[in-house]
C-alpha positions as CSV (number, residue, x, y, z in Angstrom):
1,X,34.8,-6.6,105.9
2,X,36.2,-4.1,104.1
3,X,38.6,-1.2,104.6
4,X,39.8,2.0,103.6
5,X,43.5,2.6,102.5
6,X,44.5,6.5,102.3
7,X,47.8,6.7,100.8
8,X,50.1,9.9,99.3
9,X,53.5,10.2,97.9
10,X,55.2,13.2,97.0
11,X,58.3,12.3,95.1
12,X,60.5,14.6,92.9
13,X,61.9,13.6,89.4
14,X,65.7,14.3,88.4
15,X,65.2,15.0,84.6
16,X,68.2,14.3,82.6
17,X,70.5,16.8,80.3
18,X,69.9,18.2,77.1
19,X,71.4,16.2,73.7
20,X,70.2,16.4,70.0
21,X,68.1,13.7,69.0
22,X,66.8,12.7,65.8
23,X,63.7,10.3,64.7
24,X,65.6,7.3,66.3
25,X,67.6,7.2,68.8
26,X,69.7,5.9,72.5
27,X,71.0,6.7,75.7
28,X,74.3,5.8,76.5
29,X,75.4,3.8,79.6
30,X,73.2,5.0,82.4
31,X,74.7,5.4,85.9
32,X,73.5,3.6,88.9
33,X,73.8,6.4,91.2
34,X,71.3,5.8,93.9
35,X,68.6,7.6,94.7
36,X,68.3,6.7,98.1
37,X,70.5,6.8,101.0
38,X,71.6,3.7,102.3
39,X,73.3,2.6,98.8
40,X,76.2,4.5,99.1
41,X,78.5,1.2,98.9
42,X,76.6,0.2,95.5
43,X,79.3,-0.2,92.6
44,X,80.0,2.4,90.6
45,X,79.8,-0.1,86.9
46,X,76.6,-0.2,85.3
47,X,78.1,-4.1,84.3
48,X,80.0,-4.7,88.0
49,X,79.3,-8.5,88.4
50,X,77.3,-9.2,85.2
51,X,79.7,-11.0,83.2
52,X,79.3,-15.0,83.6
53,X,81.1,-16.7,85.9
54,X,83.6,-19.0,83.9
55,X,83.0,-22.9,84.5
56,X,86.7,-24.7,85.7
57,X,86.3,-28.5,85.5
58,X,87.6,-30.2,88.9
59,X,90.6,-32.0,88.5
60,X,90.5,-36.1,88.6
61,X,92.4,-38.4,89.6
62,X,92.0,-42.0,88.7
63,X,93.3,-44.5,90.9
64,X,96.4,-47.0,90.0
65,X,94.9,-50.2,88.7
66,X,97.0,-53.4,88.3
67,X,97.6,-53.9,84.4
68,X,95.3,-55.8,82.8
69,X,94.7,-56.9,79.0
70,X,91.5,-54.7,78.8
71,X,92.2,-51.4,79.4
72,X,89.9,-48.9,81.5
73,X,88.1,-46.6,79.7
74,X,88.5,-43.2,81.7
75,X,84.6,-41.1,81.6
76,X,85.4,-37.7,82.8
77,X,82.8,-35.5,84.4
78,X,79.8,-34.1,82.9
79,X,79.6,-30.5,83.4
80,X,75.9,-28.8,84.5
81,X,75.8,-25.5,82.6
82,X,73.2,-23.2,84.9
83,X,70.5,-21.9,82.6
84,X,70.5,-18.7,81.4
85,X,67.5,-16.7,83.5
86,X,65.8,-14.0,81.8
87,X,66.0,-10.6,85.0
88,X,62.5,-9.3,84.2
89,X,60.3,-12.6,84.2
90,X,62.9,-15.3,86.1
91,X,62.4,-18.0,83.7
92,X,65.1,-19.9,81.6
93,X,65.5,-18.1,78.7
94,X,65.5,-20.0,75.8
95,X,67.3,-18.0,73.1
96,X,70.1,-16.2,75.1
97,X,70.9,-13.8,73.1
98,X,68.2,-11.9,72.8
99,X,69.1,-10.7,76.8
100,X,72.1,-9.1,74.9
101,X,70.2,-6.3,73.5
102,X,68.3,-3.3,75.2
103,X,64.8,-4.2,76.0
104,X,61.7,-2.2,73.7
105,X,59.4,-0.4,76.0
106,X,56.1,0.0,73.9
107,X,53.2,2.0,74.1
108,X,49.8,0.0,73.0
109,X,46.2,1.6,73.4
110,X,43.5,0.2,75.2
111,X,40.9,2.6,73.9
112,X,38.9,3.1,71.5
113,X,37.6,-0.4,72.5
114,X,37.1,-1.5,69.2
115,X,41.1,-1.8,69.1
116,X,40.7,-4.7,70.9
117,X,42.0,-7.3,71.3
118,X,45.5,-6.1,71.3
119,X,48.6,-7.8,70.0
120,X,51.4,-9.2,72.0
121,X,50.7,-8.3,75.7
122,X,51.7,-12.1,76.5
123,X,54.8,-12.2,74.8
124,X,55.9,-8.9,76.9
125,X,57.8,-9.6,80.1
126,X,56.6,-6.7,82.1
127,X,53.8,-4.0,81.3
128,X,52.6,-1.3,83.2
129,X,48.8,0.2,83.0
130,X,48.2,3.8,83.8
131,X,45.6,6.7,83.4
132,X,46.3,9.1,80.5
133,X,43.2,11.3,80.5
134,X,39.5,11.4,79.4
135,X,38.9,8.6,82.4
136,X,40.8,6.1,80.1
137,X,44.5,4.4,80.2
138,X,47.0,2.8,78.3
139,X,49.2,0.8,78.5
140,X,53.2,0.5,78.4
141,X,54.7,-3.3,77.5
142,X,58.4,-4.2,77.9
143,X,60.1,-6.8,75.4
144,X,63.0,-8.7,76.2
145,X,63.1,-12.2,76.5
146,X,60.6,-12.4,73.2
147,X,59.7,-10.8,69.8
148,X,56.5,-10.4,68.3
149,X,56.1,-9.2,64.5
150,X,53.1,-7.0,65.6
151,X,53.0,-5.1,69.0
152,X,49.9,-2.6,69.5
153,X,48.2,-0.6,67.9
154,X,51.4,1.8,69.2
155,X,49.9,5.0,70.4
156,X,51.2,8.3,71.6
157,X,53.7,9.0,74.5
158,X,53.2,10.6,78.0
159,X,55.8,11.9,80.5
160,X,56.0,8.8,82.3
161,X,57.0,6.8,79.7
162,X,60.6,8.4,80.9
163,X,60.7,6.5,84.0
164,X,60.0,3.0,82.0
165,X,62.6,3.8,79.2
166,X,65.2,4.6,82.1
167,X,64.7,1.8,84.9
168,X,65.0,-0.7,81.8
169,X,67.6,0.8,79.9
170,X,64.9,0.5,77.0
171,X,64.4,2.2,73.4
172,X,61.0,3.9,74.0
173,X,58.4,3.1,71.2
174,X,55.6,5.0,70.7
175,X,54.0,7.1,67.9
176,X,54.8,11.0,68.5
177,X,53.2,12.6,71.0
178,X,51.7,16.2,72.7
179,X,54.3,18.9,71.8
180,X,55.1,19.6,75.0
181,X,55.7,15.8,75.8
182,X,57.6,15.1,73.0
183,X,60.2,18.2,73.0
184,X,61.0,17.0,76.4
185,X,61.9,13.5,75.7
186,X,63.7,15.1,73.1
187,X,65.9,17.3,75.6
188,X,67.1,14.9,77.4
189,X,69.8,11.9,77.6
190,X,67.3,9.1,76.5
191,X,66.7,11.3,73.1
192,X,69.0,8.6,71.6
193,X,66.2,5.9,72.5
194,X,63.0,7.6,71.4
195,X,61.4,5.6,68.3
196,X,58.8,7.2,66.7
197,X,57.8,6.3,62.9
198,X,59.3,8.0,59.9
199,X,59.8,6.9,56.1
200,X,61.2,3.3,55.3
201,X,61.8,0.3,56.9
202,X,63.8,1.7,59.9
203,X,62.0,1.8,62.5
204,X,59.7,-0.9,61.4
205,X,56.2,0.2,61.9
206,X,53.2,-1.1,59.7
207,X,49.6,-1.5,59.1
208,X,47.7,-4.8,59.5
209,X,45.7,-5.6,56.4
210,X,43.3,-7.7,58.3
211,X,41.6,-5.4,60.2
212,X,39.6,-2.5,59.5
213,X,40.7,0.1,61.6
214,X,41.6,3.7,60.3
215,X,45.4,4.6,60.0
216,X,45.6,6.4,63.5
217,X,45.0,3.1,65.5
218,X,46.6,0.7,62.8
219,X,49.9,1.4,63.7
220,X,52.2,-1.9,64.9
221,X,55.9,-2.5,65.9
222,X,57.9,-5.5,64.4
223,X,60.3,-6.5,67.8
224,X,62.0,-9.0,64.6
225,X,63.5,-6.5,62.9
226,X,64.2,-3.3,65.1
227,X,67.8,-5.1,65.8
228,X,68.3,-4.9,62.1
229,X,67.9,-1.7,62.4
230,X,70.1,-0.5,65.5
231,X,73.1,-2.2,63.9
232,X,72.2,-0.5,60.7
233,X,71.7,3.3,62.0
234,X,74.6,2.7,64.7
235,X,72.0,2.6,67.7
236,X,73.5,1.4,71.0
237,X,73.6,-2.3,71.7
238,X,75.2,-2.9,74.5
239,X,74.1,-5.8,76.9
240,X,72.2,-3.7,79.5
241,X,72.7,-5.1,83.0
242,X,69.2,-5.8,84.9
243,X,68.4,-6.6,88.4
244,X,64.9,-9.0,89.1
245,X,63.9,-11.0,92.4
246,X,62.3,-14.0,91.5
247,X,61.0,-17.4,93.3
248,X,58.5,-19.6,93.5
249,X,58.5,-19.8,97.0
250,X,56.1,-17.3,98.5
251,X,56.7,-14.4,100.8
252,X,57.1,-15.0,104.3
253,X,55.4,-12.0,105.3
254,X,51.7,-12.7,105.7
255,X,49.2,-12.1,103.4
256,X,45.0,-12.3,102.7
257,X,43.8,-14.4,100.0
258,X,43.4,-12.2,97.0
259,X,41.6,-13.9,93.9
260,X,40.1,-11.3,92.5
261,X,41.7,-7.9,92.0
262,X,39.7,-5.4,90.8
263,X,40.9,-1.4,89.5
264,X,38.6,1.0,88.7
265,X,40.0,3.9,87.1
266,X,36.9,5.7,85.7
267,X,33.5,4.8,84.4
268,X,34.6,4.5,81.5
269,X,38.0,2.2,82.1
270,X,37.6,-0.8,84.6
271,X,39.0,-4.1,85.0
272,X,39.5,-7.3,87.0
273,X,41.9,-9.4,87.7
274,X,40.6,-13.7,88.2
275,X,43.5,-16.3,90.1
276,X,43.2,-19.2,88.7
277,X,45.1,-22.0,91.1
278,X,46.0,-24.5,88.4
279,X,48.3,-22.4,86.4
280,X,49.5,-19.7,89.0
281,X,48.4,-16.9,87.3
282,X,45.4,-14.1,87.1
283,X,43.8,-13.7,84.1
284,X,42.6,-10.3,82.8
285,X,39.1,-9.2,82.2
286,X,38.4,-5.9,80.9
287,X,35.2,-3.2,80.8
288,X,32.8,-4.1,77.8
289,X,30.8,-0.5,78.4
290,X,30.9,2.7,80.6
291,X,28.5,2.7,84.1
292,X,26.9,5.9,83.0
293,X,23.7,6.1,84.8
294,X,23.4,3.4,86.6
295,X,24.8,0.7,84.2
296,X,25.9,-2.8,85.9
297,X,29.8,-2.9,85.2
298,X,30.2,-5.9,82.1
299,X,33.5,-7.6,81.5
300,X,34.1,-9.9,78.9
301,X,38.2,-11.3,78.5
302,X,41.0,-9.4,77.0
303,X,43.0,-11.4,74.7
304,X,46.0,-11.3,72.1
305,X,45.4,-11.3,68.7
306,X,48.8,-12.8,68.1
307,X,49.2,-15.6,70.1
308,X,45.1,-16.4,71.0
309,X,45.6,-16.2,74.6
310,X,43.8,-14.2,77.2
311,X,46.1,-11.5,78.9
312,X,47.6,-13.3,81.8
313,X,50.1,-12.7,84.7
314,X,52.1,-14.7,87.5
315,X,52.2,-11.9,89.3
316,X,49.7,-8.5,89.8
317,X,51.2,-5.0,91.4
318,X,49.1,-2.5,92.5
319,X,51.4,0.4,92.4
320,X,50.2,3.8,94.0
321,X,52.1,6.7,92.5
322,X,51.6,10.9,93.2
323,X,50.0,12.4,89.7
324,X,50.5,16.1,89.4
325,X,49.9,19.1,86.8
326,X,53.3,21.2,86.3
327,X,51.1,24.4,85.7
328,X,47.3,25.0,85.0
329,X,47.2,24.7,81.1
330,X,48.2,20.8,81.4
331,X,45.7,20.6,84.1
332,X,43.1,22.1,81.3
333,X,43.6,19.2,79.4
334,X,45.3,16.7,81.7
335,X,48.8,16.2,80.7
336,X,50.1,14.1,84.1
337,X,53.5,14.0,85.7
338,X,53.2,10.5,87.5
339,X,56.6,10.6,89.8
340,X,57.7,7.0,89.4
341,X,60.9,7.9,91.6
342,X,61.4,7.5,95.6
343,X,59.0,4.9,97.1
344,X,55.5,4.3,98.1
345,X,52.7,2.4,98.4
346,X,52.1,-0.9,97.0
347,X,50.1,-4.3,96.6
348,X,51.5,-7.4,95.6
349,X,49.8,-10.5,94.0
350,X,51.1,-13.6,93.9
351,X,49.6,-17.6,94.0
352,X,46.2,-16.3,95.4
353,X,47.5,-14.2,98.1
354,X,47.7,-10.2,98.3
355,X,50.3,-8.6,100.2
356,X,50.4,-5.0,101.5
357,X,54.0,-3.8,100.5
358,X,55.9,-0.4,99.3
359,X,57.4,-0.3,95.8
360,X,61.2,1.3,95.8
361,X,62.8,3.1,93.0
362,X,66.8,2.7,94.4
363,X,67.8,3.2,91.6
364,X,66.7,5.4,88.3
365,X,68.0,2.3,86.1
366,X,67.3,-0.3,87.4
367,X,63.3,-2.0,88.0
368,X,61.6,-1.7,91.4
369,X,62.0,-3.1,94.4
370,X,58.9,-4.1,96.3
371,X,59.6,-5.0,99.9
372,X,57.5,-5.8,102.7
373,X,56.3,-2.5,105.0
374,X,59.1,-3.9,107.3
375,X,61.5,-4.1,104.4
376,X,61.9,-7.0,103.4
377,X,62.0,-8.1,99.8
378,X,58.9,-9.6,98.3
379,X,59.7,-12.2,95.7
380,X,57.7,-12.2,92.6
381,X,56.5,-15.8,91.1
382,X,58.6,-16.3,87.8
383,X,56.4,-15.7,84.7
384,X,54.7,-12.1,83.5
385,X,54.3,-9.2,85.5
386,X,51.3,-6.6,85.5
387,X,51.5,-3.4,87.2
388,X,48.6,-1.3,87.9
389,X,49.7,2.5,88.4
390,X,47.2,4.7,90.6
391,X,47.1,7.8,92.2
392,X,48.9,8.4,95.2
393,X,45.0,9.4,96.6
394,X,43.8,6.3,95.9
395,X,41.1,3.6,98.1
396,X,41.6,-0.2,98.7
397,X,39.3,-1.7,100.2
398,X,39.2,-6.2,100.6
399,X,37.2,-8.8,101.7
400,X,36.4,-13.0,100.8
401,X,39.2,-13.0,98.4
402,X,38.5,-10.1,96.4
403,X,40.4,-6.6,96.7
404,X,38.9,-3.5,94.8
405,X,41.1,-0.1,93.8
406,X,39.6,2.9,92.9
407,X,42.1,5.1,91.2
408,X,41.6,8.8,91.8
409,X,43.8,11.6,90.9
410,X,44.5,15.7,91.6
């Protein structure tokens, strides 16, 4: 049985103050000022409680032994160092130090199909999908816990790219964008973390040799060196301070089994979502061909050309989000504002199970919250994160295990 799920939300976005930015650049320490009422006790540090807690040995005392020839050898405690968990996936992190630097948001097409198969979408700990125009999407993939030597092909910015850059503190890469787009970005306080290519090895953009596609979709980040590159061009480098909530245990709220996810966001970009309940995770299948009259939908897996794997995730979010026009000529050629801020409607996947939930921007930041409709927070499964971005006029409908979105817009 299957029903239908009407949903709108009309948010506002604050926009941030003019600076002067060049090629590369950062955005200083961002403030955690709520945006929500309820969080007016919230600590005014970006860092408040971030520094380790320092590990003090217990005193002991060894009791008074007669004297004896032999004397006793005296073992002190072995101390149990916590691992060091990485905020956007919830796993140990292996190489600490990379969760010292600000993450790398990057932009990586999805179409022209024949960019497939991508490279590095499972060595990124969170990405987001989201309609761009033409009936096609793209896709947006934060690094932090990993580097890859080639991330893309890196294609061109939109407006929402702002709300990813500031809820992870990130440098935004992507390769220029729509003038109207880009002079924006470019007024405002994340200027400093826009990375777009220029001449030399800073930022470190290149072309892979080893497949035949034409300069405008050949374009790939090296994660491996952009660190070189902050210290070099004095780019910030603080540690950021993220917030994540992560566990293996499920939700307590109730959910419906949810195996299959599928999103349909035009006939022309389509995909689907398959559990599979020996590793946790939902692997990602994507459209092979449009549904143009009458066509059967194909799918056929989406993999990595990096690491060989198929695109996979611990955890799928359906993420329902109001897209407007700011005036009639970006509605002649769809340039969206998708208003990532306030709260709304949301769908959680986790170990087989879907979970009707509200996403929660608290603050600008910091990553979402997704709490039950009661408010309760929804743990994530540690591991890789996929969110699906729709409009806020979206339909769900579900039924034996499988759940299908049809992402509509103004």
């Amino acid at each position: 049985m299957r029903s239908l799920i009407l949903l709108v939300c009309l948010s506002l976005f604050l926009s941030g103050c003019s600076l002067n930015a060049d090629n590369v650049s950062a955005f200083g320490n961002p403030s955690p000022t709520p945006f929500q009422p309820g969080t007016e006790n919230a600590s005014d540090s970006l860092y408040a409680d971030s520094a380790p807690t320092p590990l003090f040995l217990p005193t002991v005392s060894l009791p008074t032994a007669a004297p004896t020839d032999t004397p006793i050898p005296t073992i002190p405690p072995t101390p149990t160092i916590p691992p060091v968990i990485n905020p956007l996936t919830g796993l140990p992190q292996p190489d600490p130090s990379r969760l010292e630097r600000h993450p790398m948001a990057i932009k990586v097409a999805n179409y022209p199909r024949y960019v497939r198969p991508q490279s590095g979408l499972t060595l990124a700990d969170q990405v987001f999908e989201y309609y761009i125009e033409g009936g096609l999407t793209r896709y947006i993939a934060i690094f932090y816990g990993n580097d890859s030597e080639w991330v893309g092909p890196v294609r061109s910015g939109r407006f929402f790219d702002e709300h990813i850059a500031r809820m992870y503190q990130s440098y935004l890469v992507f390769k220029f964008a729509d003038k109207r787009v880009l002079e924006y970005l470019r007024s405002t306080d994340i200027a400093d973390f826009l990375v777009v290519p220029t001449e030399g090895s800073c930022p470190p953009f290149h072309f892979m040799t080893t497949r035949k596609l034409e300069a405008y979709n050949n374009n790939y980040f090296n994660t491996t060196l952009w660190g070189e590159c902050v210290r070099k061009n004095g780019l910030p480098a603080d540690k950021p301070y993220l917030s994540g909530n992560f566990s293996y245990d499920p939700p307590q709220a109730g959910g419906v089994e949810g195996v299959r996810v599928f999103t349909y966001y035009s006939k022309f970009s389509y995909n689907q979502w398959q559990y599979a309940p020996e590793s946790h995770e939902y692997f990602r299948f994507q459209e092979t061909g449009d549904t143009l009259d009458g066509k059967e939908e194909a799918y056929a897996p989406l993999m990595d050309n990096v690491t060989g794997l198929q695109v996979h995730a611990a955890n799928v979010v359906v993420l329902f989000v109001y897209h407007e026009f700011a005036n009639p000529y970006q509605e002649d050629d769809e340039v969206y504002h998708i208003d990532l801020t306030g709260s709304g409607e949301a769908y959680v996947f986790r170990d087989g199970v879907g979970y009707p939930a509200r996403w929660n921007r608290l603050y600008k930041n910091q990553p979402l919250l997704l709490t039950t409709l009661t408010g309760e927070p929804i743990p994530l499964r540690p591991g890789i994160t996929f969110y699906e971005v729709v409009g806020s006029n979206s339909y769900a409908s579900q039924g034996d295990g499988e759940w299908f979105f049809h992402h509509t817009t103004p």
